[in-house]
MIDO-278783 format. One record per residue (C-alpha): x, y, z; residue in one letter. Coordinates in nm, 4 decimals, m for minus. Example, Ala and Ser with C-alpha at 12.3 -4.5 7.8 and 13.67 -1.06 7.14 Angstrom:
BEGIN
1.2300 | m0.4500 | 0.7800 | A
1.3670 | m0.1060 | 0.7140 | S
This chain:
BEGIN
m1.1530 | 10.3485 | 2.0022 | X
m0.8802 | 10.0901 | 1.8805 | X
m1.1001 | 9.8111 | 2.0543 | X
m1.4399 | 9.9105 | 1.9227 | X
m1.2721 | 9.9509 | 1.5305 | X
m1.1134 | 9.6060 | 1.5446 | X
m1.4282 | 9.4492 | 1.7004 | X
m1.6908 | 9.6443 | 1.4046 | X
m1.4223 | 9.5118 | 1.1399 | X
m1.3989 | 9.1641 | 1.3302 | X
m1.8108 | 9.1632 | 1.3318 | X
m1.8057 | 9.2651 | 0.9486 | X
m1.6017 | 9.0050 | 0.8437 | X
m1.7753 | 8.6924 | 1.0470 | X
m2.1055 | 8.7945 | 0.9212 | X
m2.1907 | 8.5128 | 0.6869 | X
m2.5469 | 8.6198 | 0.5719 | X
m2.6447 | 8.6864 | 0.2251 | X
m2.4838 | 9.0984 | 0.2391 | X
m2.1770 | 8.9942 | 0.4703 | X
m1.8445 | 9.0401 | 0.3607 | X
m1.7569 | 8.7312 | 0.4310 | X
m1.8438 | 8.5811 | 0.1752 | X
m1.6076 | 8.8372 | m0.0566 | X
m1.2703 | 8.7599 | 0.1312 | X
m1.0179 | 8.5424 | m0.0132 | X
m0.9727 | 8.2262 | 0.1373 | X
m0.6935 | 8.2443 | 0.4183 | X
m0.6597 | 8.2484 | 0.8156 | X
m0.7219 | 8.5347 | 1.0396 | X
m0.4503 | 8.6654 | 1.2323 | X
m0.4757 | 8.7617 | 1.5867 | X
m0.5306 | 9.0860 | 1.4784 | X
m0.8444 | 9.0163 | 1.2747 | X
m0.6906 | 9.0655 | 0.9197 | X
m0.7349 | 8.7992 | 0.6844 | X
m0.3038 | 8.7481 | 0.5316 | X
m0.3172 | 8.6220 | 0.1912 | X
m0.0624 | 8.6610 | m0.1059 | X
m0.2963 | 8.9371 | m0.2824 | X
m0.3418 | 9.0758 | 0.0532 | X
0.0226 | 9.0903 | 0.1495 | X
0.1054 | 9.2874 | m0.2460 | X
m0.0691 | 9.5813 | m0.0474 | X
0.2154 | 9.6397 | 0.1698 | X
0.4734 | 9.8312 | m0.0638 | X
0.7890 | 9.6647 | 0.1616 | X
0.6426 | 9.3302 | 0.0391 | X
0.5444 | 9.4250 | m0.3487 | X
0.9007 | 9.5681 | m0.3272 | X
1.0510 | 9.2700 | m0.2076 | X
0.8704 | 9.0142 | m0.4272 | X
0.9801 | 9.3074 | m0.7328 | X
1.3465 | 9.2533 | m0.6809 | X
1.3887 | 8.9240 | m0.6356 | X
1.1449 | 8.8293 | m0.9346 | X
1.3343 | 9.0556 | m1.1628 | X
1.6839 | 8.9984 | m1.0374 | X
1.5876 | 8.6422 | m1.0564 | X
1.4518 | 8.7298 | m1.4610 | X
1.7276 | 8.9260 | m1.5682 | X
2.0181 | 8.6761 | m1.4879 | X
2.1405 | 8.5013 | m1.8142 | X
2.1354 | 8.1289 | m1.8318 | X
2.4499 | 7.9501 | m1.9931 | X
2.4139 | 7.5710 | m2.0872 | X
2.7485 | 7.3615 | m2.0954 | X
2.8452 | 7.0582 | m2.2294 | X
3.1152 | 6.8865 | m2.0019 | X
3.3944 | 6.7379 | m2.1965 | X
3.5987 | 6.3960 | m2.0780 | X
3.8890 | 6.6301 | m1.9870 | X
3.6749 | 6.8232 | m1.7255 | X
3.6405 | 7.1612 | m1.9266 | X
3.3174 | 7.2428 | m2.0634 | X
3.1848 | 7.4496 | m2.4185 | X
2.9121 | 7.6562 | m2.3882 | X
2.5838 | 7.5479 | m2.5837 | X
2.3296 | 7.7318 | m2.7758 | X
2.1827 | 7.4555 | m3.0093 | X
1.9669 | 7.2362 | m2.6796 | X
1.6514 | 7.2515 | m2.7372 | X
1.6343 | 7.3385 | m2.3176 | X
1.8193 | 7.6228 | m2.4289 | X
1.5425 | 7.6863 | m2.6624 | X
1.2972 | 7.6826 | m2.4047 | X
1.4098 | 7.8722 | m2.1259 | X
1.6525 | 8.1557 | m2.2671 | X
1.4313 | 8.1756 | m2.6281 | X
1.0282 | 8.1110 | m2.5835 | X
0.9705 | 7.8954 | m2.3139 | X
0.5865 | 7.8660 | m2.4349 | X
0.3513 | 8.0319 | m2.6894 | X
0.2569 | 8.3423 | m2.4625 | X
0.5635 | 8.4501 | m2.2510 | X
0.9631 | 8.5494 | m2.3110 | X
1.1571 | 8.4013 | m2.0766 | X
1.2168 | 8.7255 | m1.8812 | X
0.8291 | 8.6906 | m1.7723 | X
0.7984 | 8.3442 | m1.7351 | X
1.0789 | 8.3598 | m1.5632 | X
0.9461 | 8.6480 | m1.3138 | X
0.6551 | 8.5083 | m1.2649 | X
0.7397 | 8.1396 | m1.1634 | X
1.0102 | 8.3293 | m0.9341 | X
0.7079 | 8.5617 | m0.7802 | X
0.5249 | 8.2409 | m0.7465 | X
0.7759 | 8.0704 | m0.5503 | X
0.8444 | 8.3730 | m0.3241 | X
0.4840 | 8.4572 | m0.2399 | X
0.3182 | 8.0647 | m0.2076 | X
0.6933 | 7.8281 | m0.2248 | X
0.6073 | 7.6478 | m0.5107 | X
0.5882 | 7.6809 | m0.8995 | X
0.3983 | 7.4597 | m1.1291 | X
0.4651 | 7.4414 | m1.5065 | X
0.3057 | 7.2093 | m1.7464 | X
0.5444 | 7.0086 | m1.9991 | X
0.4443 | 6.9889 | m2.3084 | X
0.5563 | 6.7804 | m2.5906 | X
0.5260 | 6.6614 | m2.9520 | X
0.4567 | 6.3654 | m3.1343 | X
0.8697 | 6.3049 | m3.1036 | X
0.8821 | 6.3127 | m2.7115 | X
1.0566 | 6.6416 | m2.6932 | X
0.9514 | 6.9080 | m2.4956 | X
0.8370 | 7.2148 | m2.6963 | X
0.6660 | 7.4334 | m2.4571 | X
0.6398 | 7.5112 | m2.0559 | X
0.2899 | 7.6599 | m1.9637 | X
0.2825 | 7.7615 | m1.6259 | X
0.0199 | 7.7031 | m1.3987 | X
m0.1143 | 7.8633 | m1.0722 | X
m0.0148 | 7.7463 | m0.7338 | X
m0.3328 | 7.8258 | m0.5922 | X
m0.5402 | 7.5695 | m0.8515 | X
m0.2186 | 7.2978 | m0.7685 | X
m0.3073 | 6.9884 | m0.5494 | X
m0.0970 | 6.7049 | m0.4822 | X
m0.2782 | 6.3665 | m0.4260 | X
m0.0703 | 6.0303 | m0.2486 | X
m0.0903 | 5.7424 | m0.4221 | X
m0.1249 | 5.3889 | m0.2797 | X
0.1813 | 5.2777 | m0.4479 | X
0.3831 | 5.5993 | m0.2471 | X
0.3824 | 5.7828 | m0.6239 | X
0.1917 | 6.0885 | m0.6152 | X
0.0160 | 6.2659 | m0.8588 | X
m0.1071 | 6.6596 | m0.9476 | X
m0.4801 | 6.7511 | m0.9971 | X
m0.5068 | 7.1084 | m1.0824 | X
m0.8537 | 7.2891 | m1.1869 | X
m0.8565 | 7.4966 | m1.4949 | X
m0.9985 | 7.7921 | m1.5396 | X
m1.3431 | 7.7003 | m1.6199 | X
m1.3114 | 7.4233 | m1.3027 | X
m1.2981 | 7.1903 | m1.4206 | X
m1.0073 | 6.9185 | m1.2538 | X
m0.7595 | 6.7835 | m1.4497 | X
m0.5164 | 6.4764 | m1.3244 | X
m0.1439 | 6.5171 | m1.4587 | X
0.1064 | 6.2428 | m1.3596 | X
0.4956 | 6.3695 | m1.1978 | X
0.6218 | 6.3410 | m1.5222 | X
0.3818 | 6.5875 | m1.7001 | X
0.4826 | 6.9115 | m1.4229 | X
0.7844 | 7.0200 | m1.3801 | X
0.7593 | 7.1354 | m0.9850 | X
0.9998 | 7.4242 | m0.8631 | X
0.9774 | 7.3703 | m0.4667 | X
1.1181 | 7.6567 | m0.2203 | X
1.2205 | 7.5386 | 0.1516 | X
1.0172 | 7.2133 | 0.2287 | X
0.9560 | 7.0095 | 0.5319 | X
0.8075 | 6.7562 | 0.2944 | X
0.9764 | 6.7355 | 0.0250 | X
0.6426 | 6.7285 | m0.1892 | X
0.5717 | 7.0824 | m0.1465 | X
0.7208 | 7.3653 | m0.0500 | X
0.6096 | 7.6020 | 0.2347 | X
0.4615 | 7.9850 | 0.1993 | X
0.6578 | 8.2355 | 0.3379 | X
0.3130 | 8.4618 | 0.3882 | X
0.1568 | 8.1658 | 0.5120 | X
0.4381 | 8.1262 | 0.7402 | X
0.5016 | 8.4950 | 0.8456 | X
0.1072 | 8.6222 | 0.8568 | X
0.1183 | 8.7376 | 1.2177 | X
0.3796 | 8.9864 | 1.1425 | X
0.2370 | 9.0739 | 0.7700 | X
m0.0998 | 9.0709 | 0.9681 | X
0.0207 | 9.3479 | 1.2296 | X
0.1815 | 9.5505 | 0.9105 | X
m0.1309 | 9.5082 | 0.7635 | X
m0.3410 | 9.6734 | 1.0538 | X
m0.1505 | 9.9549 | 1.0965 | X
m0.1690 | 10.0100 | 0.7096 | X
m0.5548 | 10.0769 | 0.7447 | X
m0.5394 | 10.2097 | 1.0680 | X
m0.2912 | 10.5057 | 0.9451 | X
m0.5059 | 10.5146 | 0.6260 | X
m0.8173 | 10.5755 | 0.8508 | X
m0.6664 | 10.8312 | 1.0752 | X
m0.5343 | 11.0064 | 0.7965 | X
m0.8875 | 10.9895 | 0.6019 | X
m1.0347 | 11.1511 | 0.9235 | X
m0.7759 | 11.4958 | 0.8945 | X
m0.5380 | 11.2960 | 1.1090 | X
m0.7548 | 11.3222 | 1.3781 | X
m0.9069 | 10.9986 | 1.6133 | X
m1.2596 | 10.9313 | 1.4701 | X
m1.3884 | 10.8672 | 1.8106 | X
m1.5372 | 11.1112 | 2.0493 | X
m1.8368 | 11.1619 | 2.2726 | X
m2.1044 | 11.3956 | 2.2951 | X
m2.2176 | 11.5163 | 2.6425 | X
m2.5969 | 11.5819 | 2.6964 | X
m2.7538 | 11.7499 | 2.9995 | X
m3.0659 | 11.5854 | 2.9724 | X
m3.1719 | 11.2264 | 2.7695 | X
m3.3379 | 11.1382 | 2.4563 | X
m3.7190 | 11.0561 | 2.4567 | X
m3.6126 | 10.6932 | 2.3101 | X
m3.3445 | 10.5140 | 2.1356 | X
m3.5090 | 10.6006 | 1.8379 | X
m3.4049 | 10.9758 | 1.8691 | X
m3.0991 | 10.8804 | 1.9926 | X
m3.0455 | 10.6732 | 1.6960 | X
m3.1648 | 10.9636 | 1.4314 | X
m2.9276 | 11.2224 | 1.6114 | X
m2.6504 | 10.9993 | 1.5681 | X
m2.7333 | 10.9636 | 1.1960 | X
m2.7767 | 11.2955 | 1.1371 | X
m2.4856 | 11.4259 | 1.3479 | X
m2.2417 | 11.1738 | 1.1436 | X
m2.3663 | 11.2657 | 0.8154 | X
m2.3258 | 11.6271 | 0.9115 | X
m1.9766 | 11.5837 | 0.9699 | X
m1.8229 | 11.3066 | 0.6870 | X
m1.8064 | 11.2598 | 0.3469 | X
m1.8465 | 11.6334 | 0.1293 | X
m1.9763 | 11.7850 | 0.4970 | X
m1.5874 | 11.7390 | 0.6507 | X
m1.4766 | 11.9994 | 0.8177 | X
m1.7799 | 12.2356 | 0.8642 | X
m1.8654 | 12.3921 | 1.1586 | X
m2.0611 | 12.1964 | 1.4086 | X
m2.3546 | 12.3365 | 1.5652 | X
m2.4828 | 12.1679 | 1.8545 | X
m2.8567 | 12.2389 | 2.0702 | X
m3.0006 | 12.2133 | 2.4218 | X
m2.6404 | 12.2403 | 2.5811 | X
m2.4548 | 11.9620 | 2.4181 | X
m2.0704 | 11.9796 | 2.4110 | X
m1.8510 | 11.7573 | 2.1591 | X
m1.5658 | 11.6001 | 2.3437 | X
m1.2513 | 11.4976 | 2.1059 | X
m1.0384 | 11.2256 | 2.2195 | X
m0.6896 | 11.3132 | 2.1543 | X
m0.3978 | 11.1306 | 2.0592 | X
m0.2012 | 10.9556 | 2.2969 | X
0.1801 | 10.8772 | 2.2898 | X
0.0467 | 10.5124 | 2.1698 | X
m0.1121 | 10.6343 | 1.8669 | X
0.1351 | 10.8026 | 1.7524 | X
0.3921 | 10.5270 | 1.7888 | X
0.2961 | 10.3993 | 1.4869 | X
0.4792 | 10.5170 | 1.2833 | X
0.7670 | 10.3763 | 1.4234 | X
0.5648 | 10.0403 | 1.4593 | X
0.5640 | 10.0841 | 1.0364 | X
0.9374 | 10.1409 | 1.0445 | X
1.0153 | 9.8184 | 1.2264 | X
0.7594 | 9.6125 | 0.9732 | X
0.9799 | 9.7018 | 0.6838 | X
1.2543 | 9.5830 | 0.8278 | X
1.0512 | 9.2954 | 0.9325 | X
0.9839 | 9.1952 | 0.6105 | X
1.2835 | 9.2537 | 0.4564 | X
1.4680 | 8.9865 | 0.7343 | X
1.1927 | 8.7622 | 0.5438 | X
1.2686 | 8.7717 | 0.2000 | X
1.6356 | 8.7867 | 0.3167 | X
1.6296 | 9.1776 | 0.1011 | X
1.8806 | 9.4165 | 0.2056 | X
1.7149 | 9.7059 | 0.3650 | X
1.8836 | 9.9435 | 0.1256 | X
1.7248 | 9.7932 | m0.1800 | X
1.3406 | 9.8847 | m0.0933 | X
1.4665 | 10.2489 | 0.0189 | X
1.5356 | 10.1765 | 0.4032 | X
1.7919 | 10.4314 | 0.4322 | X
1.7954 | 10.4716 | 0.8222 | X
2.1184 | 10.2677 | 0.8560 | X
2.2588 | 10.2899 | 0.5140 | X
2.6118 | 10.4458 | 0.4203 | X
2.8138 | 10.4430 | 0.1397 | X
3.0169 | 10.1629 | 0.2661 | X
2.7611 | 9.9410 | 0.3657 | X
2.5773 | 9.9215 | 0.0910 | X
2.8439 | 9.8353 | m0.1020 | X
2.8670 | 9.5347 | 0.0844 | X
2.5189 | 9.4611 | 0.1477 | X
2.4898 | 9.4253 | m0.1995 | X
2.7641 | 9.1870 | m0.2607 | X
2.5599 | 8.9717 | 0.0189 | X
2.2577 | 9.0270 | m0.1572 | X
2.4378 | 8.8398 | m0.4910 | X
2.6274 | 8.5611 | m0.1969 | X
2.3743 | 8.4929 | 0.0359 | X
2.0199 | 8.5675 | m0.1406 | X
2.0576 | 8.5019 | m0.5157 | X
2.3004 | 8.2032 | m0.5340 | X
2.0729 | 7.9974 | m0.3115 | X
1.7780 | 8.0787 | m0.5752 | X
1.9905 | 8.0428 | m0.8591 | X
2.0835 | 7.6997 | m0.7114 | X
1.7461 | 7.5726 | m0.6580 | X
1.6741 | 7.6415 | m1.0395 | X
1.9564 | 7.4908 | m1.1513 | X
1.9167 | 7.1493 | m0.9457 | X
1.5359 | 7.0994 | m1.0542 | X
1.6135 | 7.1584 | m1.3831 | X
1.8914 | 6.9410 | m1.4220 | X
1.6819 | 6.6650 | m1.1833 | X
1.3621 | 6.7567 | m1.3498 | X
1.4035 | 6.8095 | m1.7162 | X
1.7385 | 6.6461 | m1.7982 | X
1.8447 | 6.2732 | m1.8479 | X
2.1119 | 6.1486 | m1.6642 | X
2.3083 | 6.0456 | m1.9203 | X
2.3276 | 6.3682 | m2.0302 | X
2.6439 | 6.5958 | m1.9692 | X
2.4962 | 6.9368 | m1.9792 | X
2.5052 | 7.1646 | m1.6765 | X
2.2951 | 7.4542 | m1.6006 | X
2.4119 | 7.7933 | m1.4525 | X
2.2726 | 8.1068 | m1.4055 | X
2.5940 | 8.4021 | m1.4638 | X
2.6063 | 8.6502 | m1.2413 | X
2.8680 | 8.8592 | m1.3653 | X
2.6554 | 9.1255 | m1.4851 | X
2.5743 | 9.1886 | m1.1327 | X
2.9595 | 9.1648 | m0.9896 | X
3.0227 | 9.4024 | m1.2722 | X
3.1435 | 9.7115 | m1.0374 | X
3.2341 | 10.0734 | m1.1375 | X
3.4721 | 10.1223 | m1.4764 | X
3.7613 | 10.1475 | m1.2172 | X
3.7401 | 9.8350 | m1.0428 | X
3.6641 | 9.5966 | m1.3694 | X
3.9893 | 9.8028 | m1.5597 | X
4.1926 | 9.6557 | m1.1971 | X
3.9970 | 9.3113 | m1.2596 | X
4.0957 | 9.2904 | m1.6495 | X
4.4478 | 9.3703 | m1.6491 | X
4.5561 | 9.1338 | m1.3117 | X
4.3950 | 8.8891 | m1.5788 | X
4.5297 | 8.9577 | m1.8985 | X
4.9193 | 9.0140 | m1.7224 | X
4.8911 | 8.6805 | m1.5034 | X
4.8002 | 8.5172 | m1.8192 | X
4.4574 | 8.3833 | m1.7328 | X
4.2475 | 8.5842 | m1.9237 | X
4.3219 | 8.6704 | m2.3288 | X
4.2778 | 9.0294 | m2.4188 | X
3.9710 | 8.9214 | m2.6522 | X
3.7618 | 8.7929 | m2.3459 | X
3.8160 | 9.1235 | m2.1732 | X
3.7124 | 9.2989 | m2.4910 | X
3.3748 | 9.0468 | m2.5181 | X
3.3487 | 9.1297 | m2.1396 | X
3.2725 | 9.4787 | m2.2594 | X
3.0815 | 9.4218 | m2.5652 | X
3.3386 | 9.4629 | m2.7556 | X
3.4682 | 9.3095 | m3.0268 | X
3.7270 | 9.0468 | m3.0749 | X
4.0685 | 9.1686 | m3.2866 | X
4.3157 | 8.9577 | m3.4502 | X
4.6156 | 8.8631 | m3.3143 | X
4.5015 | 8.9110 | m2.9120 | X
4.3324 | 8.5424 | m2.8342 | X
4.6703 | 8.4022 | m2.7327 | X
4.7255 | 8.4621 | m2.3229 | X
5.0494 | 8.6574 | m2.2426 | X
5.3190 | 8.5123 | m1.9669 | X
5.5613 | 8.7084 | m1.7161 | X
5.8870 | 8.7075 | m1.8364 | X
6.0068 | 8.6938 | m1.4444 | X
5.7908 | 8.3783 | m1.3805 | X
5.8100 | 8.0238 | m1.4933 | X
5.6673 | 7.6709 | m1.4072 | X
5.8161 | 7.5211 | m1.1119 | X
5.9476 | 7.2152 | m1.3484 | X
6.1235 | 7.4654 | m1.5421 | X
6.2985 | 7.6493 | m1.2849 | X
6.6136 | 7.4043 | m1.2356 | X
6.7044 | 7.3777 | m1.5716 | X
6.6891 | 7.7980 | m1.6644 | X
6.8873 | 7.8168 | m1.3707 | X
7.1846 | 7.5631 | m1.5320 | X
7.1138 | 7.7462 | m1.8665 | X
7.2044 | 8.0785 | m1.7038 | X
7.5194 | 7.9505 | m1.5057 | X
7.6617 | 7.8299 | m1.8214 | X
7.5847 | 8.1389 | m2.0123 | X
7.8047 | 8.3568 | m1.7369 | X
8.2068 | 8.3474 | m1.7767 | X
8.3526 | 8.2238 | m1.4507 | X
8.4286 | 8.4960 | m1.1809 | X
8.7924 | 8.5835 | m1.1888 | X
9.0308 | 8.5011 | m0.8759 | X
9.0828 | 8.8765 | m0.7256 | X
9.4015 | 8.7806 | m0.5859 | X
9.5875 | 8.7538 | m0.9095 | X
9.7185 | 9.0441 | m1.0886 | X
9.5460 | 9.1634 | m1.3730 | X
9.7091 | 9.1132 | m1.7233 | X
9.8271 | 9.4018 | m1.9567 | X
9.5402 | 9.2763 | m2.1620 | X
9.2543 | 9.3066 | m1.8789 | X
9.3904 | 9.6270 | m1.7857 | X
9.4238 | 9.7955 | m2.1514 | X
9.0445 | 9.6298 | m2.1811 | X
8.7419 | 9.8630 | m2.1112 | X
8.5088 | 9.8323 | m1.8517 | X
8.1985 | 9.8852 | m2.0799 | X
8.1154 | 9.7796 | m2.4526 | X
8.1334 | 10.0385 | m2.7486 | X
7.7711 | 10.1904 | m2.7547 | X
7.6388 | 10.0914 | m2.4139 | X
7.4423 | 10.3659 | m2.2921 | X
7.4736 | 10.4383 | m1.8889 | X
């Protein structure tokens, strides 16, 4: 049954005639299995839509901070650059940045690439970035080892746009020119997933029951023609608005149902394993697209804190250096960071542990702790408090002096006491034991 279904959908799909349906797929390669991998075709799977969701939005939802360095190494945060403008204000005419932002993010983790188109004024400065499709992105060599981008609009016609006219966002290269697709890369295993996707939606369709089965008939049909019409009228008998009714059969027929074996039903597990599968490709936590199988309460604590380490950072970091490579001067001390202490935040208990180490070490003011929590600032708490039991290592020798000098020198026990020293009381008037 398994072999005759692929081979009907394989025969389907090759037939190139006027009616064929192969003419409707979307351009991409076959898999071994026979399904056609694409990035629409890989949304279907809910592990990869769920994937592609969180890293898109995490990816959206992180706030960008400019700084200007200063000659003594610090740096001020900066909200009057025009880049800041662009990518934390309107980065072009029909997006906020949270949706440019998740879509050039969903573009790079579904194709490895993201295209936008800079836009400037009569002045030189850039005043908009219009993204464009990967899929209608080529890159052409030049002669001179320069290349170029010709991309086709939307009514395809081709347009030629020098380097310095897209600004390119490249995922993991082997290149350098463009980046490579993770579905492209991974569309055996999204493939397989795939398959069993229709195949469970088939058996399912069918009362979770095989749609194969045979019918046994003592004698033979005057031609293939009336074999042919029997068929037809035995399957419309039995699908569509007609599943389900009782099945009469003549002349000493008997229906023979071919059952599910042990590899049928395996797979479900098969499904089980492609979520994980696809999360070790997007480099997700299995937790975060509701694979609980492994999960506990302490895991996921620090399967998240991976997630921020080992998944986001590198992203983060490949925005940061092409936008500072790609958009920026050289000359120009500004620095680009994505913050991601919104998603370090922790529970009420931990951050109340995190603020006061802060504020009693003397690193943090009580006013940042207060904007930490959108609160805000009072009077009188921007100046950082100091331990009265510590001071700088410079200082130490000379407090120490300071406090010799300050004590009276320790009497010699072996000589008598005075009438004085003995009439004299051990503790001052008014000191409290």
């Amino acid at each position: 049954m398994g072999m005759f279904s692929f081979f009907s959908r394989w025969m389907a799909s090759a037939d190139r005639s006027a009616g064929g349906d192969f003419w409707f797929e979307p351009v991409s390669a076959r898999t071994g299995g026979g399904m056609r991998v694409s990035p629409e075709s890989a949304l279907r799977l809910a592990a990869v839509y769920a994937c592609v969701r969180i890293l898109s939005e995490t990816m959206a939802s992180l706030p960008l901070v400019i700084y200007q360095r200063r000659a003594d190494g610090a740096k001020d945060k900066v909200t009057d650059h025009w880049l800041y403008r662009l990518m934390a204000k309107r980065p072009n005419r029909f997006q906020n940045p949270f949706e440019w932002r998740e879509m050039l993010q969903s573009h790079l983790v579904l194709r490895g690439n993201a295209y936008n188109q800079i836009i400037t004024n009569p002045r030189g400065e850039v005043v908009e970035l219009m993204p464009i499709h990967p899929d209608r992105v080529k890159i052409e060599l030049l002669p001179s080892g320069e290349y170029r981008y010709r991309v086709t609009d939307r009514a395809g016609t081709e347009v030629l746009m020098p380097r310095g006219d897209v600004w390119h966002l490249r995922g993991l290269s082997s290149d350098g020119l463009i980046g490579m697709s993770p579905i492209e890369l991974a569309r055996e295993n999204l493939g397989m997933a795939l398959a069993a996707q229709d195949y469970g939606a088939r058996f399912f369709a069918n009362d979770a029951k095989p749609t194969g089965g045979w019918i046994e008939f003592p004698g033979s049909f005057k031609d293939s023609e009336a074999k042919k019409v029997f068929r037809e009228s035995y399957q419309s008998a039995q699908s569509g608005t007609n599943r389900g009714k009782v099945l009469v059969l003549e002349n000493g027929m008997k229906f023979h149902e071919v059952g599910v074996t042990n590899k049928d039903a395996q797979f479900l597990e098969l499904r089980k394993f492609q979520i994980t599968d696809i999360a070790r490709l997007f480099r997700v936590p299995p937790h975060m697209i509701a694979d609980l199988d492994r999960a506990t309460f302490s895991n996921i604590e620090q399967q998240s804190l991976e997630f921020v380490m080992h998944t986001m950072t590198p992203w983060a970091e490949r925005w940061e250096a092409s936008i500072e490579s790609e958009l920026l001067l050289e000359s120009d001390d500004i620095e680009i960071e994505f913050d991601f202490a919104n998603l370090m935040r922790g529970d009420a208990a931990s951050r109340s542990s995190y603020y006061q180490s802060g504020i009693q070490n003397g690193w943090l003011t009580r006013n940042e702790a207060r904007i930490a929590e959108n609160l805000n600032p009072l009077d009188g708490l921007d100046a950082p408090l100091r331990p009265l039991n510590m001071v700088e290592e410079s200082a130490a020798e000379d407090l120490e002096v300071d406090a010799e000098q300050a004590e009276p020198p320790a009497r010699d026990s072996t000589v008598p006491m005075t009438e004085t020293e003995l009439t004299q009381p051990l503790l001052a008037p008014g000191t409290l034991l």
